[in-house]
N, C-alpha and C positions, 0 to 999 in steps of 0.2 A: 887757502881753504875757505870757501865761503860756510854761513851760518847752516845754509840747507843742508849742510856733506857734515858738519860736524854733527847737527841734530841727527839725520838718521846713522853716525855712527856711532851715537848714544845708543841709539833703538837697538841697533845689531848688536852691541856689547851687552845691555842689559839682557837681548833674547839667548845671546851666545855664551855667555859667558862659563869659562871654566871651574869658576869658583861659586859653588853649589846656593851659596847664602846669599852670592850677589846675584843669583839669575833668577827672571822677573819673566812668568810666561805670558802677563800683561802688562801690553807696553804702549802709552799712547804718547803719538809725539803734540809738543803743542795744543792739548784737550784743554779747553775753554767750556765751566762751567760755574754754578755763582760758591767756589772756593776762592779763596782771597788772593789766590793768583794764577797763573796761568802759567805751571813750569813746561820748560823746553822740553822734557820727557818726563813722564811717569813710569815707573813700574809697579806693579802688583803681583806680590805672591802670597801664602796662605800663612804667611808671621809679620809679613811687614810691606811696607811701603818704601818708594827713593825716588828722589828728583835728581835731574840733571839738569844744571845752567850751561848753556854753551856760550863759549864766549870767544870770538874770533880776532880782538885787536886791545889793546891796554888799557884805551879811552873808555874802552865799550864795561871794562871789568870794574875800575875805577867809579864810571858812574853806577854800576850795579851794585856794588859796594855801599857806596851811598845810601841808597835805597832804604827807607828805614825800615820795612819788612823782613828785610833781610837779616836783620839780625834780632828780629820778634821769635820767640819758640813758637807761635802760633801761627804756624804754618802746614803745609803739607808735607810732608815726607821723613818718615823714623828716621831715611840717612838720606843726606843732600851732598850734594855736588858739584863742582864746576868742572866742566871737559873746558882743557884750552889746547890749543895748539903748545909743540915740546917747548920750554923756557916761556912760554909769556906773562906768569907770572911764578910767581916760587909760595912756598911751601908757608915760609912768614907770613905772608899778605892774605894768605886765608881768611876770612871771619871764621870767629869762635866759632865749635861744633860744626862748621862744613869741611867735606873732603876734600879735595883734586886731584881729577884723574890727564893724564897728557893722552894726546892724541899723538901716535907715531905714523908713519905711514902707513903698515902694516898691524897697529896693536894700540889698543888702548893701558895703559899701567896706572897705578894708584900709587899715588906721589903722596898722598894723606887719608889716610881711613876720616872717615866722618863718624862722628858722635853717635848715640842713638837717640833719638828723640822723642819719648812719649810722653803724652798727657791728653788731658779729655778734649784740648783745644785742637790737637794734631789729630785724631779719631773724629773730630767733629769734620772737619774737611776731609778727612778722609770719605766717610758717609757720604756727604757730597757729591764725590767724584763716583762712587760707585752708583748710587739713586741717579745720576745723571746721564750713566752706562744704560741702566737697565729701563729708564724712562725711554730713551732714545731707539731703546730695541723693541723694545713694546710701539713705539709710535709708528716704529719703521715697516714692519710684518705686522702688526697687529699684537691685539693682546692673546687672542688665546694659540696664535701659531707661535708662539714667545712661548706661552707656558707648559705646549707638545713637547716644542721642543728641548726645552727643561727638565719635564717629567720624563720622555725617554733615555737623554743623554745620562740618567741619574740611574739606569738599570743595568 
């Protein structure tokens, strides 16, 4: 499985999902804005925030691991994650406070609930990433076909 197949089937489980708390009806894969990093998927719903790390070979987890942001609270997302492909790593090797979810063929499962995570540093990139949505949609159409379309969807 390459990195592209497991990222959008991040995307599909957070849009799909069965489990009402974990489904995110926005979901961007790979969204680059100035939050302190750049996770492989976001979701957004109207209580919370969740990333997903995908990570497709041991080497690749290992150096992620590493990473000293990775285990900062001052990050994006109330619950984080790593999707791996099934057994590539286990449930011990986790970082504190993140989950893992396995990639089956057919179904994604949660090998570990993640943490929740909130403080004003995790709200603070959160802000980010949305100001970054709504900058981006205003630049795209314009500003006042952005705020039509706003004002009507809201009636």
């Amino acid at each position: 499985m390459t990195h592209a197949e497991l990222v959008q089937r991040g995307v599909n489980w957070f849009k799909n999902n069965r489990i009402s708390t974990m489904r995110y009806p926005i979901v961007l894969p790979e969204f680059g804005c100035y939050a302190s990093s750049i996770p492989d998927v976001i979701g957004l719903n109207h209580t919370a925030t969740a990333v997903i790390e995908c990570k497709v070979s041991r080497s690749d987890y290992l150096a992620d691991k590493r990473k000293c942001h990775r285990n900062y609270k001052v990050q994006l997302g109330n619950y984080r994650y790593y999707l791996v492909p099934v057994g590539l790593i286990t449930v011990d090797e986790v970082n504190s406070g993140w989950g893992l979810l396995y990639c089956h063929a057919h179904k994604i499962t949660v090998e570990k609930e993640s943490e929740f995570h909130e403080n004003a540093q995790t709200r603070e990139q959160e802000y980010q990433v949305m100001y970054s949505i709504i900058r981006r949609l205003m630049s795209y159409d314009g500003h006042d076909a952005t705020l039509k379309m706003l004002r009507e969807s809201g009636k």
